[in-house]
MIVEXTOR-186593 format. One record per residue (C-alpha): chain; x, y, z. Coordinates in steps of 0.02 Angstrom, whole numbers, plus 50000, padded with zeros to 5 digits. Example, Ala and Ser with C-alpha at 12.3 -4.5 7.8 and 13.67 -1.06 7.14 Angstrom:
// residues 2
ch_xx_yy_zz
A_50615_49775_50390
A_50684_49947_50357
This chain:
// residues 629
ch_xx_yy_zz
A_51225_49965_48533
A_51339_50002_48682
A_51395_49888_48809
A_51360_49856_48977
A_51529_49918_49037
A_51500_50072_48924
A_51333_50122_48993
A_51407_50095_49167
A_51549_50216_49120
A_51418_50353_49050
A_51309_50317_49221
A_51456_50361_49344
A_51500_50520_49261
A_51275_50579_49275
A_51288_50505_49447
A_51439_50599_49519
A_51348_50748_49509
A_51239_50687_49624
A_51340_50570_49753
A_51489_50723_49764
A_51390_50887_49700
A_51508_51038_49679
A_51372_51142_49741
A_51240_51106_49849
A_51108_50983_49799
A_50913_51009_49871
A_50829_50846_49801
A_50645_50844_49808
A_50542_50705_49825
A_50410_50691_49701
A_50285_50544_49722
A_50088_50528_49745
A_50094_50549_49924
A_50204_50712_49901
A_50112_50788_49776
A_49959_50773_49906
A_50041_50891_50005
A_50103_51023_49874
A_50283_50921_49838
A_50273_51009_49621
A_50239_51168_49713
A_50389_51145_49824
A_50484_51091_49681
A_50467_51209_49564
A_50486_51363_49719
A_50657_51283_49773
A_50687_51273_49564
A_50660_51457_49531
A_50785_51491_49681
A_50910_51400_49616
A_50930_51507_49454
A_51032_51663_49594
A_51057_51546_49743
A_51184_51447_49691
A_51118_51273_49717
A_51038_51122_49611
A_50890_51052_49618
A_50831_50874_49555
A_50689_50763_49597
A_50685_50582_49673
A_50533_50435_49731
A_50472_50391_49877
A_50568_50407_50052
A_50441_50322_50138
A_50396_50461_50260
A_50234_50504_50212
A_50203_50595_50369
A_50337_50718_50341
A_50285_50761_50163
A_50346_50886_50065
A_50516_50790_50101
A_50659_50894_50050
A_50859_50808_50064
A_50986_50928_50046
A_51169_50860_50011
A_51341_50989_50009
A_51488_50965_49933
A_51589_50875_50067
A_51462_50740_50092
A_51350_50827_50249
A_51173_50773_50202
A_50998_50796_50295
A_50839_50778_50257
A_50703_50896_50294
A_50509_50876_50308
A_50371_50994_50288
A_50447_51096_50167
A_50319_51177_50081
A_50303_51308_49938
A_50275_51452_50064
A_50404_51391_50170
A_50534_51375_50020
A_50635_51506_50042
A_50651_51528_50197
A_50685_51329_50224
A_50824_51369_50079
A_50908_51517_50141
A_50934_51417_50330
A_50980_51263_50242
A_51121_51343_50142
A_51186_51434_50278
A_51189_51294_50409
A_51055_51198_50436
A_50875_51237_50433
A_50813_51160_50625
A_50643_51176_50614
A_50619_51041_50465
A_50749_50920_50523
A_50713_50732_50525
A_50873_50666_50520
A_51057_50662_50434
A_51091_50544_50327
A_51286_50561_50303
A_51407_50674_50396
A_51423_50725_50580
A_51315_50883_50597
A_51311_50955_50755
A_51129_50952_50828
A_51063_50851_50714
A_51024_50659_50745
A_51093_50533_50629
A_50941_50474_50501
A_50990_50297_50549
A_50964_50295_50728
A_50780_50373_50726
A_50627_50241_50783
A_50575_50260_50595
A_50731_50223_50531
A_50817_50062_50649
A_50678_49957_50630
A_50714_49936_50433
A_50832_49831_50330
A_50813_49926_50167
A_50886_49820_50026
A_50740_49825_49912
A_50697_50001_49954
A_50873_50048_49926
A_50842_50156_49783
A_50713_50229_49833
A_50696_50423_49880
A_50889_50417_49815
A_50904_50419_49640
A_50801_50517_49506
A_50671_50375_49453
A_50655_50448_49276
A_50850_50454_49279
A_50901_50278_49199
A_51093_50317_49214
A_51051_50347_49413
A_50998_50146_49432
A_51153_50093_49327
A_51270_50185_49421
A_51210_50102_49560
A_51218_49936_49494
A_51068_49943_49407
A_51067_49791_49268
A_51244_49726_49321
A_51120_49573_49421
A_51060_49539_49247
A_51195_49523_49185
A_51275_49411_49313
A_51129_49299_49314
A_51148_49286_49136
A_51290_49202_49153
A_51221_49062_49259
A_51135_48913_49203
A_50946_48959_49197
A_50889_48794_49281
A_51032_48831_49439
A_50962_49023_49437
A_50802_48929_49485
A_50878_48804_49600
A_50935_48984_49698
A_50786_49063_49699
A_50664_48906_49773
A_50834_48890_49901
A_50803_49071_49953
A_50616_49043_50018
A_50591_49195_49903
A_50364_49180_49907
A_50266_49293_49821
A_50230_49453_49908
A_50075_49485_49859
A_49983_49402_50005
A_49958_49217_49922
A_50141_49175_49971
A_50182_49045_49840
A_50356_48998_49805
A_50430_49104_49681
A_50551_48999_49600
A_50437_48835_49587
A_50318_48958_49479
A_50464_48990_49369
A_50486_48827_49352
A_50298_48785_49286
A_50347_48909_49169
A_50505_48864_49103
A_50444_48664_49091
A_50307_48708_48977
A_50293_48656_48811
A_50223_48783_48734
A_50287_48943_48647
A_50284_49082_48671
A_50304_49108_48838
A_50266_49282_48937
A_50259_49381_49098
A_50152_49474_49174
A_50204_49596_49334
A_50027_49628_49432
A_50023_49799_49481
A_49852_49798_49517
A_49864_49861_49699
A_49667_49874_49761
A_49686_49868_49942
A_49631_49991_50051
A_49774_50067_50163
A_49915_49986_50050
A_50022_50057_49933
A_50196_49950_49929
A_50199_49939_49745
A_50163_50108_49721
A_50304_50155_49806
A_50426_50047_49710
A_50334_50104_49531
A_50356_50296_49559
A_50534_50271_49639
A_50626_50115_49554
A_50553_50081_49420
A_50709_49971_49347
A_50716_49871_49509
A_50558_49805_49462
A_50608_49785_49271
A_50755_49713_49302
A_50662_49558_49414
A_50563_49523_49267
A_50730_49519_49144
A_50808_49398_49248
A_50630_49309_49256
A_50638_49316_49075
A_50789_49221_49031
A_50767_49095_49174
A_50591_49036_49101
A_50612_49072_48913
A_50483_49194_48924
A_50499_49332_48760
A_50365_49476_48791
A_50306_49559_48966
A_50145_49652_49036
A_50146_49773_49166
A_49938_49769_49231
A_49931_49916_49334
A_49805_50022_49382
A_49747_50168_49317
A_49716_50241_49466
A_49898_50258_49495
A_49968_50375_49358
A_50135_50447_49403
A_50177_50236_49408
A_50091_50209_49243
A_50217_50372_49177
A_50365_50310_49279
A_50345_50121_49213
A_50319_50177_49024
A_50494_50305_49048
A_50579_50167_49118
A_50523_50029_48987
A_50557_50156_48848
A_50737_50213_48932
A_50779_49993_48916
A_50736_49978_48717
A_50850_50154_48688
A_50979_50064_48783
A_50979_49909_48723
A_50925_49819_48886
A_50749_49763_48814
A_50748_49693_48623
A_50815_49564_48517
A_50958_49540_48611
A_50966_49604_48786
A_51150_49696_48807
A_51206_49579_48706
A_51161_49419_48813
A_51049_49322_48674
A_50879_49353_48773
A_50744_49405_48689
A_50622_49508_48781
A_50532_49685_48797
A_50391_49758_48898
A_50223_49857_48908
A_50127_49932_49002
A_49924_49883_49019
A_49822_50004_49114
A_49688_49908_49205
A_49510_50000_49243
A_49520_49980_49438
A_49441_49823_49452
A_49470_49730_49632
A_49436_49552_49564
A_49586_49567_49453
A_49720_49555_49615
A_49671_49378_49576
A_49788_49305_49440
A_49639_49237_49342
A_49544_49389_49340
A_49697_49488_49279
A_49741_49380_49140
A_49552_49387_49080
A_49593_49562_49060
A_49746_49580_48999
A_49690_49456_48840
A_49567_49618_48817
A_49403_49522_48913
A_49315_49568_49077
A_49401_49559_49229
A_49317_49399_49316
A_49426_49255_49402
A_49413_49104_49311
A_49417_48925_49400
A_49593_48828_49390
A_49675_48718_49272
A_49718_48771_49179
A_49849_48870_49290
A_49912_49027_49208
A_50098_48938_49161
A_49981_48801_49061
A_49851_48927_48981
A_49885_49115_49014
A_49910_49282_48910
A_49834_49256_48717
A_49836_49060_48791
A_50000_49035_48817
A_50104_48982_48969
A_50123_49120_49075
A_50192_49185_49248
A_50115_49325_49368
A_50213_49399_49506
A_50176_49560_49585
A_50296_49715_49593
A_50386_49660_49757
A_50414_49501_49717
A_50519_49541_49547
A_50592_49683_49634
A_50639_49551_49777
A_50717_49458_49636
A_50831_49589_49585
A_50872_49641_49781
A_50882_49429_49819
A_51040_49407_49674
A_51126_49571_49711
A_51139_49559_49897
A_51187_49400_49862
A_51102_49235_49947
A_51199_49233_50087
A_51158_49407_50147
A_50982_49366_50108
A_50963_49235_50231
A_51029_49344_50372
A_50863_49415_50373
A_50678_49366_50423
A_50650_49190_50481
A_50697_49016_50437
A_50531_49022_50330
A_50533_49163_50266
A_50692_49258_50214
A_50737_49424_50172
A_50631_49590_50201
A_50464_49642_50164
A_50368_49818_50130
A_50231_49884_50220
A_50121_50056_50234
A_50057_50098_50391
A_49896_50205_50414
A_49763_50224_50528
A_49764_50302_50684
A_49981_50299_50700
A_50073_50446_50728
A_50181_50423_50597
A_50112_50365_50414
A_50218_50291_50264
A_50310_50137_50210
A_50429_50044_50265
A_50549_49877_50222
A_50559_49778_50400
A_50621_49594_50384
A_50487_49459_50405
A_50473_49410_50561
A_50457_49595_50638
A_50325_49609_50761
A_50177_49697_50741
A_50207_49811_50885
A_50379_49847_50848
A_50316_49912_50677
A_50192_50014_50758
A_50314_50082_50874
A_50411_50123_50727
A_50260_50235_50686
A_50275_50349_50819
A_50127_50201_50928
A_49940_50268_50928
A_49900_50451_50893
A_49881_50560_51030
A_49911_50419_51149
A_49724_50336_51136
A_49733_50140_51176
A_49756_50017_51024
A_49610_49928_51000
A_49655_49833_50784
A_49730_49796_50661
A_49627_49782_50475
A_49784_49714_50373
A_49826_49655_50191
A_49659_49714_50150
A_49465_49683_50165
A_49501_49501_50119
A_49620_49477_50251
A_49551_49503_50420
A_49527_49598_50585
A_49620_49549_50723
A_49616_49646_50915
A_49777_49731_50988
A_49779_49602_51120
A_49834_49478_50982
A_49896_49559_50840
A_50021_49654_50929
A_50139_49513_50975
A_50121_49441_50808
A_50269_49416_50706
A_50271_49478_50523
A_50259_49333_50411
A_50107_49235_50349
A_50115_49074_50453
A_50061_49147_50628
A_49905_49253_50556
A_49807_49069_50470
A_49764_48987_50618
A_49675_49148_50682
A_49569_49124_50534
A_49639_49287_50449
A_49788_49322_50321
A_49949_49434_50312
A_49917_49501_50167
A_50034_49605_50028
A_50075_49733_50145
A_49949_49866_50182
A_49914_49872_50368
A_49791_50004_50448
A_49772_50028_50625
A_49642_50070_50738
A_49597_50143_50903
A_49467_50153_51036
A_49367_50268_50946
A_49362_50153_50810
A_49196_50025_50783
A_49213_49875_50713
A_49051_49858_50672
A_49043_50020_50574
A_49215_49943_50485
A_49137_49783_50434
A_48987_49913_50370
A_49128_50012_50261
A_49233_49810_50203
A_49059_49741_50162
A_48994_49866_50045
A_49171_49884_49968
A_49172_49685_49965
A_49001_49684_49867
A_49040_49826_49744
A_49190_49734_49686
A_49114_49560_49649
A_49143_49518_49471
A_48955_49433_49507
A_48995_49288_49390
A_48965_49165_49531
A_48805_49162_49628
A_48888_49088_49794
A_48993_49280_49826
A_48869_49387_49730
A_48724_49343_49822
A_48837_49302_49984
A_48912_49454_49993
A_48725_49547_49962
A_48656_49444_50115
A_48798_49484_50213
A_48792_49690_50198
A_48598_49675_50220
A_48654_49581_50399
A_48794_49713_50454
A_48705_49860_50412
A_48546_49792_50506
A_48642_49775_50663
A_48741_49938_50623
A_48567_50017_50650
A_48518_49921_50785
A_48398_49835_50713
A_48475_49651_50728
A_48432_49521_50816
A_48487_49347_50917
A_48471_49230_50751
A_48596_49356_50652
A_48770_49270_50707
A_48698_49105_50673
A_48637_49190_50505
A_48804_49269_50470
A_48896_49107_50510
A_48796_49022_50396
A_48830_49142_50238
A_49028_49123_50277
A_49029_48937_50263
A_48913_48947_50118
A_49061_49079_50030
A_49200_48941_50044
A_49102_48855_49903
A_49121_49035_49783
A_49250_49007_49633
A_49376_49118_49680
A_49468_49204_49840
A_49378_49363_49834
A_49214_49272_49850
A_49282_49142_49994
A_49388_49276_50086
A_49257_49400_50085
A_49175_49337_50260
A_49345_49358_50351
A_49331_49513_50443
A_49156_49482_50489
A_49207_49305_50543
A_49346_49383_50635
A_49217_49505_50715
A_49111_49373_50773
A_49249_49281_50841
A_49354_49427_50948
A_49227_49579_50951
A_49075_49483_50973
A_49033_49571_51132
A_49040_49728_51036
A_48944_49648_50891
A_48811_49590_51024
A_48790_49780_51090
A_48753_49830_50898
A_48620_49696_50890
A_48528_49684_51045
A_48541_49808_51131
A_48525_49951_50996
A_48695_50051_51027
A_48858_50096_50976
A_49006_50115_51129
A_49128_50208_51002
A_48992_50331_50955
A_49016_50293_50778
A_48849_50218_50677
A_48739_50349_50631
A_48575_50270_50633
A_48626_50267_50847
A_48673_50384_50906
A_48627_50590_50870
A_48701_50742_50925
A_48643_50863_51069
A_48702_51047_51116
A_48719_51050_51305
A_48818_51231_51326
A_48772_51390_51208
A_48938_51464_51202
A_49034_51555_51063
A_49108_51404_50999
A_48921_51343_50961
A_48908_51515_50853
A_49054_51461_50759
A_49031_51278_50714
A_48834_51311_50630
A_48903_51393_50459
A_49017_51249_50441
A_48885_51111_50456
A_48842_51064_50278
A_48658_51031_50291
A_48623_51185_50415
A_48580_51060_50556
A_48637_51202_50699
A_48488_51316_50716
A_48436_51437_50839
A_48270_51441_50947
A_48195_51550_51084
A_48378_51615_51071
A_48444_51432_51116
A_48545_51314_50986
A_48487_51173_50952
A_48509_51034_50829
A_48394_50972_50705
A_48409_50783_50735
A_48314_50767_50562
A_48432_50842_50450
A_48599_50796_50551
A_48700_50678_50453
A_48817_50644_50612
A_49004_50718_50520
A_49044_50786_50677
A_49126_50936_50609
A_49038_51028_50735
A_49124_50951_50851
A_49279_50992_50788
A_49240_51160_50817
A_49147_51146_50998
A_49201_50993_51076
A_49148_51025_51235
A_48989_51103_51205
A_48896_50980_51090
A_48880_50786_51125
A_48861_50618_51065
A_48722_50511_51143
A_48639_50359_51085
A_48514_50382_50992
A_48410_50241_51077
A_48392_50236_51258
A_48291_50093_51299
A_48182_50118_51153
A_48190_49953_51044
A_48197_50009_50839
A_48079_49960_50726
A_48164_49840_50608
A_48142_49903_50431
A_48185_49809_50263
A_48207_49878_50115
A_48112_49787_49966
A_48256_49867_49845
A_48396_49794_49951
A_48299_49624_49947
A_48276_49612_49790
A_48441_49661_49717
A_48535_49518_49627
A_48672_49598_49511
């Protein structure tokens, strides 16, 4: 089996070709967010061009600018290199020809190396300066399926060096660094690898949650479908500084190009030599696989993951025993999400030092986050902890078309919902967000604007919240039932005064549930009461909605019959638009409020409320009652 200084030597010859083409290089990038918007199309276009063009083409991950997708970077021998957005199949040649000529100005984001003239520098744009990328460094620059791209690059070389340092010191570094768990619990990383490396038992194992469930976040995805060995890598080092032998990756199926990436990538480090009996030659014993989990939400818990893994339902489980005591096939185990081994990796090779230049005296060192919502600009990004909230969301280009930011919904449905007014000077870390009564989260953040309703939100967490109970515990099964029933009363405007006292009551109840899903589950509707109650209060009692938003009040009227009226009735999906005594009208009865009417005639039909000054009758439904499971 070849050496580590061998396979380096074999990875700078592949890599050249890329870092100093001879001929110019169009590099696609080819990740679930790309693919959205027609990325293989693009790909295989630009492909077919280069057979009598005279260029390359290859593919890469994630660049983070989801916005801008297809993303296209185009690199010339000399080292001039810009990327391009919106470069679509039917736009391929076109975008080619321009790009190989000079440069092609209407997809320009930025330049990432070389003085072009009229084209900004990559670095300085608002996406751009906010970010430290070090554990992002890979991605949307190598070829993710390319294993000789990451070794050039460094790729395995921490490994190695760790390798050479006592395990128990490795530790020691890692608890020095702050390094926490990115997944939104925020434990210290290196006193878990301790628990594991101090138990008795053998064998030991790891297991790499990639079980990423919440809404609006997609950090780990990102990392999984662009650098793959970053994250394998973590979980080496993890590996010989805890003893552990065998690794799972749990990741979702929902998430294939990962699952494929992951499964290359683990495959690519047995050919190698980098996962086996003896990894590059080091001693440690260790390999990999991947486990494709069914989409379960309960099994972002550690317990509830496990339970799968070991081939049971996915249902949190009360602690002891921890995982490090009792975990995979009941042995000691350690779970750490994708960031946090890929934080590993990024921790030892920028070296300690240069990882406590960043992020606060608490919290070190960078962290990923999506933004989504109502921003101008949507993707991921690596910002150092610490960053406030409305310096990331300048970052995103602020609120689309300039409407007033009213939220933030972030890390989740678990983790809270917390107004402009203070989320906006909030720094980035997890300290600040706990004594608001909400949490930080892994990473997903979604904002929201004045047309937004919270109430209609907590409508949209709630039923998501009670889908995804395991139901083993009575406390969040029946909690979380009781809790919908109360939200979506007062999201028809049939509440009442006693329902905040009644919600309050189910949210203190919850604390008592077995695991986080069940005691976190009141959050956002705690956080509702607390800083939207007034809006809460207009749902209730006084039967309306001031965004517009809840169906059950409000209904739709045409108030001008012009053209654009014509237009909008064939797109209305239940034929709601109908004509009479040569007048359009809408049938109030089989209107199911989409508004893509008013996408078509803004100005000529209207929202109203549904109830003015009429009090609704309050209706419960026996099924909704009666449902326990």
């Amino acid at each position: 089996m070849a050496t580590y200084d061998e396979l380096r030597a074999a990875a700078d010859k592949a890599w050249k070709a890329v870092e100093a083409p001879s001929r110019p290089l169009f590099i696609v990038s080819i990740n679930t967010s790309s693919i959205a918007s027609g990325a293989l199309d693009t790909l295989a276009r630009l492909q077919g061009l280069s057979l009598g063009d005279g260029f390359d083409v290859m593919q890469t991950g994630d660049t983070g600018f989801a916005w801008m997708e297809p993303v296209v970077q185009v690199v010339k021998p000399g080292g001039e290199s810009i990327l391009y957005g919106h470069v679509t199949a039917s736009r391929a040649e076109a975008f080619a020809a321009a790009a190989l000529k000079g440069v092609a100005s209407e997809h320009v984001i930025g330049s990432v190396s070389g003085n072009v003239a009229g084209v900004p520098a990559l670095a300085d744009s608002e996406w751009m300066r906010i970010q430290t990328r070090w554990i992002m460094a890979n991605c949307g620059v190598i070829d993710p399926d390319n294993i000789d791209h990451y070794i050039a690059r460094g790729g395995y070389g921490v490994y190695m060096a760790a390798s050479q340092t006592d395990a128990e010191e490795l530790i020691k570094v890692i608890t020095g660094s702050t390094l926490r768990g990115h997944s939104g619990s925020f434990f210290s990383t290196g006193t878990k690898w301790g628990f594991l490396r101090s138990a008795k038992a053998e064998p030991k194992y790891l297991v790499c949650n990639a079980d990423e469930g919440d809404p609006g976040a997609w950090v780990n995805r990102v990392m999984m479908e662009s650098d793959p060995h970053t994250i394998l890598e973590g979980m080496l080092i993890g590996a010989y500084a805890t003893g552990a032998t065998y690794g799972w990756i749990y990741l979702r199926d929902e998430y294939p190009l990962a699952i494929e990436r992951m499964n290359r990538a683990i495959q690519q480090c047995r050919e190698r030599g980098i996962f086996g009996d003896d990894a590059l030659g080091t001693g440690v014993r260790f390999d990999a696989e991947v486990v494709r989990g069914a989409g379960a939400y309960v099994c972002g818990d550690e317990t509830g993951l496990l339970a799968s893994v070991n081939d049971g339902r996915g249902m949190p489980k009360i602690k002891p025993p921890f995982p490090a005591q009792s975990g995979v096939l009941g042995m000691p185990t350690n779970v750490n999400n994708v960031e946090t081994y890929a934080s590993v990796t990024t921790l030892l090779r920028v070296t300690p030092e240069t990882f406590s230049t960043a992020g606060t005296e608490a919290n070190r060192g960078t962290k990923l986050f999506t933004v989504s919502g109502a921003v101008a600009r949507t993707g991921c990004l690596e910002v150092p902890f610490g960053t406030k909230v409305n310096d990331l969301l300048a970052a995103a280009g602020g609120i689309a078309g300039g409407r007033a930011f009213k939220a933030i919904q972030q890390g989740g449905p678990l983790s809270g919902l917390l107004p402009a007014a203070i989320a906006g000077d909030l720094p980035l870390e997890p300290e600040p967000f706990r004594p608001l009564g909400a949490g930080m989260g892994g990473g997903g953040i979604v904002f929201l604007d004045d047309t937004a309703c919270v109430v209609d939100m907590n409508v949209m967490t709630s039923i998501f919240l009670e889908d995804e109970s395991c139901a083993r515990c009575t406390t969040c099964r029946i909690g979380n039932q009781r809790m919908l029933e109360v939200i979506r009363r007062a999201a028809r405007g049939e509440g009442d005064s006693t329902d905040v006292d009644r919600l309050t009551a189910l949210g203190q109840t919850m604390q008592y549930s077995n695991c986080f899903h069940g005691s976190l589950s009141p959050t956002i509707i705690n956080n509702t009461l607390k800083y939207f109650i007034d809006e809460f209060n207009v749902h209730a009692n006084e039967h309306r909605c001031p965004a517009k938003v809840c169906p059950a009040l409000i209904r739709y009227r045409v108030v001008n019959n012009s053209p654009k009226v014509a237009e909008a009735a064939p797109i209305c999906p239940t034929q709601a638009i109908v004509q009479r005594d040569g007048a359009w009208q809408i049938d109030d009865v089989k209107c199911i409020r989409c508004n893509a009417c008013r996408d078509v005639a803004p100005d000529d039909i209207v929202v109203e409320d549904e109830f003015q000054g009429v009090i609704p009758v309050r209706a419960t439904v026996p099924a909704d009652v009666a449902r326990s499971g």
